[in-house]
C-alpha positions in Angstrom: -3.7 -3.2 16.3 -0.4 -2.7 17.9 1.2 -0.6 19.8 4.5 -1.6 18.0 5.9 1.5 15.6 6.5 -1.0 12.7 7.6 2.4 10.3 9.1 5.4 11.7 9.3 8.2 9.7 11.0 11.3 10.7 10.8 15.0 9.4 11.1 13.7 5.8 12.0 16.2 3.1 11.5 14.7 -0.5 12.6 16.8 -3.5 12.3 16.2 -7.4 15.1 18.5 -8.9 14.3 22.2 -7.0 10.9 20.7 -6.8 9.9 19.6 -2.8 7.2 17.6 -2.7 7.1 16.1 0.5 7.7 19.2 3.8 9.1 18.1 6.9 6.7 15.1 7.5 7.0 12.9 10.8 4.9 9.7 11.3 4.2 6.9 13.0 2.9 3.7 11.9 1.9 1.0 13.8 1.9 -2.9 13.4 -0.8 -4.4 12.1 -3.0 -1.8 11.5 -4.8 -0.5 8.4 -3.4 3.6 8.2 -4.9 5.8 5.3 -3.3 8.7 4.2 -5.8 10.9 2.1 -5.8 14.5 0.7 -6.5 15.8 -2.5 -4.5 15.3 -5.7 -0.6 16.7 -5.6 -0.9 16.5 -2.0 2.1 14.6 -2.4 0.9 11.1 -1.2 2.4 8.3 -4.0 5.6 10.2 -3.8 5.5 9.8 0.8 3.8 5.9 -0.4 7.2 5.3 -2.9 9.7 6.3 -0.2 8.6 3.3 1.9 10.4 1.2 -0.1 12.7 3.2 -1.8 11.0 3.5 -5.6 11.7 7.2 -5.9 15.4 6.4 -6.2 14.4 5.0 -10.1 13.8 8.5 -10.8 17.6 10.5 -11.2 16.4 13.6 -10.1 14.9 12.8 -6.6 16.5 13.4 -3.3 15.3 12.8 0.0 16.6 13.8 4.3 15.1 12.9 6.9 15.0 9.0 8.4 12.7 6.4 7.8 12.7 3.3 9.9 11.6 -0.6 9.6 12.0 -2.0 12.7 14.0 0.3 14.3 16.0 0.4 11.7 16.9 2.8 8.4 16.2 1.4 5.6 18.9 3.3 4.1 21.5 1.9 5.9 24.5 0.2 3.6 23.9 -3.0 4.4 20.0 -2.9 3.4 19.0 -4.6 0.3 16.8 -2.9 -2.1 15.6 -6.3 -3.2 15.0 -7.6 0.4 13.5 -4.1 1.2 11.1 -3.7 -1.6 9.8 -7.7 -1.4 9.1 -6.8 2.9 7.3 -3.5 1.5 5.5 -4.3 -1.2 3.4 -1.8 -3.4 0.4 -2.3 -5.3 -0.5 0.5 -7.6 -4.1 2.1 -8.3 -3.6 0.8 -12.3 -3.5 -3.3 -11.8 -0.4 -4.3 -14.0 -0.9 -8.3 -14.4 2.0 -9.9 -16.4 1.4 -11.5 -19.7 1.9 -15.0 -18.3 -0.6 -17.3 -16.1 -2.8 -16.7 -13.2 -0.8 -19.0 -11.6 2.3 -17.5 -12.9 1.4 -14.2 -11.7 1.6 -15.0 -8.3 4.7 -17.9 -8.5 6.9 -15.5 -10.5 8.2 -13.8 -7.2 8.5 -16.9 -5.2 10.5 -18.6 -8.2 12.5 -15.6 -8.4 13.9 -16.0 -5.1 15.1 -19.6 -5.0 11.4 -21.8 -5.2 11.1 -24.5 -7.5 8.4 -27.2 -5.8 5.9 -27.1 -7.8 3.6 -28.2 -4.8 5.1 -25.2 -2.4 4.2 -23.2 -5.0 0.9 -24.4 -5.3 0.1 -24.0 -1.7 1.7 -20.3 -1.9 -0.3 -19.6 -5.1 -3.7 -20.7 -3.2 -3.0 -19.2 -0.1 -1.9 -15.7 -1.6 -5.3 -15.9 -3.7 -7.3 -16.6 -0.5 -6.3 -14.0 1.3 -6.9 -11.4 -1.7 -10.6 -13.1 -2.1 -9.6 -14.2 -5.8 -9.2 -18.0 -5.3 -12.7 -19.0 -5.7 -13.5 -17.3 -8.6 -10.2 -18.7 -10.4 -9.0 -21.9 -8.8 -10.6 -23.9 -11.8 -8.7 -21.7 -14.4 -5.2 -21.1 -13.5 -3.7 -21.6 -16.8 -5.8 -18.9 -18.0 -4.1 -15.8 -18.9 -4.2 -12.9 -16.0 -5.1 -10.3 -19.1 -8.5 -12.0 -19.3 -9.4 -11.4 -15.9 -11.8 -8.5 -15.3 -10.3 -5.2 -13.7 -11.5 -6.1 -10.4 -10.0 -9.0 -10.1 -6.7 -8.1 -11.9 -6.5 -6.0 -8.8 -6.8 -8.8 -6.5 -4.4 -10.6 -8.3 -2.0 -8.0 -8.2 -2.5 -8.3 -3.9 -2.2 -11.4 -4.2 1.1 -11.3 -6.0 2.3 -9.2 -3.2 0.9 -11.2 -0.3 2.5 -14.4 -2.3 6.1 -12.7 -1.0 5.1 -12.9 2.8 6.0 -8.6 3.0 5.7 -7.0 6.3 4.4 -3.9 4.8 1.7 -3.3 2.2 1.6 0.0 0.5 -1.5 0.9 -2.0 -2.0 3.6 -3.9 -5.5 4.1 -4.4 -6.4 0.3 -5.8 -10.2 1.0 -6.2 -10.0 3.8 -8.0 -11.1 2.7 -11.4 -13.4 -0.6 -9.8 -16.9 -0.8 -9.5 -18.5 -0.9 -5.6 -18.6 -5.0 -5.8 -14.9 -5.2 -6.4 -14.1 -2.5 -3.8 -16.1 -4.5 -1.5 -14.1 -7.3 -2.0 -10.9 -5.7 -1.5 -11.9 -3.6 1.5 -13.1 -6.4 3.2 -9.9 -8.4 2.0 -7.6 -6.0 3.6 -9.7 -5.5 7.1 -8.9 -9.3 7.8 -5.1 -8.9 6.1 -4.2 -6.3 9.2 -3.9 -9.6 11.7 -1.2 -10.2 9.5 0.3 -7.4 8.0 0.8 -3.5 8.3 -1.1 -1.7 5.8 -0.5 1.7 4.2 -3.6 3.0 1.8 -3.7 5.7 -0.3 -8.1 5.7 -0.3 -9.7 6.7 -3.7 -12.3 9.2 -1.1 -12.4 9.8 2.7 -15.8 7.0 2.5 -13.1 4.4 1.9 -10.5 5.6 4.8 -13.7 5.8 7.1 -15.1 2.3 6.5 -11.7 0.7 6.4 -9.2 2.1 8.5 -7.8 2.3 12.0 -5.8 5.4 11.6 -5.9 8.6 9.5 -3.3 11.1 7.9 -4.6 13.5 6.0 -1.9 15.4 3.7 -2.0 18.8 2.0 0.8 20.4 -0.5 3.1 17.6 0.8 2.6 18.5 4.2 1.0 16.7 7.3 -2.1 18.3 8.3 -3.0 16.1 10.5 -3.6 12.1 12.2 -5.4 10.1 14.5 -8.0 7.3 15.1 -10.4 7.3 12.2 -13.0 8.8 14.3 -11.3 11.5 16.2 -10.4 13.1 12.7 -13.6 12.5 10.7 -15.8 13.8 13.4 -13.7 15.7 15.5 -10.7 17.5 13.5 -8.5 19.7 15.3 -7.4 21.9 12.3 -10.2 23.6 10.1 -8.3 22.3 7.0 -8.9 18.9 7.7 -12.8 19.7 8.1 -13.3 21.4 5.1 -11.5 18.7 3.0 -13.7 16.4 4.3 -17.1 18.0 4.3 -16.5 18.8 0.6 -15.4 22.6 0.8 -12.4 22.0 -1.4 -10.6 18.7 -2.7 
């Protein structure tokens, strides 16, 4: 992990009409580290996960202050673009969305949309992105097949791995094993401990087990506020505000 702040984020207000949903929120996240961000539902989470990369702007009726920079700098600055931003911050989501096209498409669609056309770049991007979201041997000898007839664990993967095939900086996920069985989580947990040499990783956990077995850093979130953050071990076994405690030995959540 490094000391690097690879996202600042700085007394963020986020608002859906009169609605706020995110509360004055400040955090730091490092390079190349694996941070969770966990609280219980409407604790505002997807909404702080969307900002990253600027999705809440598809929705007309959300506004946002506050500052939130990538590398030291805003990411809403003019001459930031929304394409660039959103391929360096990618997002997977906690439903897998394959497209109706190949395995192998799946993961070459965003590489061909930004210029690609060797077929045997692509192949070594396709093979390489599948690797690292510990899919490739389990499909390399079918990928003509149609993503839809993968099973949900491994539609999952491949949506990583349609992500990772982009080269972001930042990878955001919103709960991704929420609807897989343990084997697939397992895959994907250990997947993402060795994708932190590589990349910065933001995870919205489907429980605090996951954020405990996988992460270097906790934020634990409440009513769109920040509770409270820290190493993983200072805050499951040591948390400084009673909130935090009960959330995670069960008293509410």
């Amino acid at each position: 992990m490094s000391e690097h702040v690879k996202i600042k984020i700085e007394d963020l207000n986020i608002f859906f009409e009169k609605k706020q949903v995110v509360h004055g929120l400040t955090l730091d996240v490092r390079a190349n580290e694996i941070l969770s961000i966990f609280g219980p539902a409407g604790s505002g989470i997807t909404t702080l996960l969307r900002s990253l990369n600027r999705l809440n702007e598809l929705i007309p009726t959300s506004r946002i202050e506050g500052s939130i920079l990538l590398d030291d700098k805003s990411i809403y600055d003019s001459d930031v673009s929304l394409t660039e931003l959103r391929r360096k911050v990618g997002m997977v989501f906690d439903v897998p969305t394959p497209l109706p096209m190949s395995i192998f498409d799946n993961i070459a669609y965003g590489p061909r949309l930004k210029g690609e056309k060797n077929r045997k770049v692509l192949g070594e991007i396709v093979e390489k992105a599948l690797q690292e979201a510990a899919l490739w041997d389990e499909v390399k000898n079918r990928l003509k097949a149609s993503a839809l007839s993968l099973s949900g664990g491994q539609q999952q993967r491949l949506c990583i791995a349609r992500v990772l095939a982009l080269d972001p900086d930042v990878i955001l996920l919103d709960r991704p094993c929420s609807g897989l069985d343990p084997i697939s989580t397992s895959k994907i947990e250990d997947s993402l401990t060795q994708l932190k040499d590589r990349f910065t990783i933001i995870l919205a956990p489907h429980n605090t087990q996951q954020a405990g077995r996988v992460s270097n850093r906790v934020a634990f979130m409440l009513m769109g506020e920040l509770i409270e953050e820290g190493f993983s071990d200072d805050v499951f076994y040591n948390p400084k505000d009673h909130r935090t405690n009960d959330y995670i030995t069960g008293r509410f959540g």
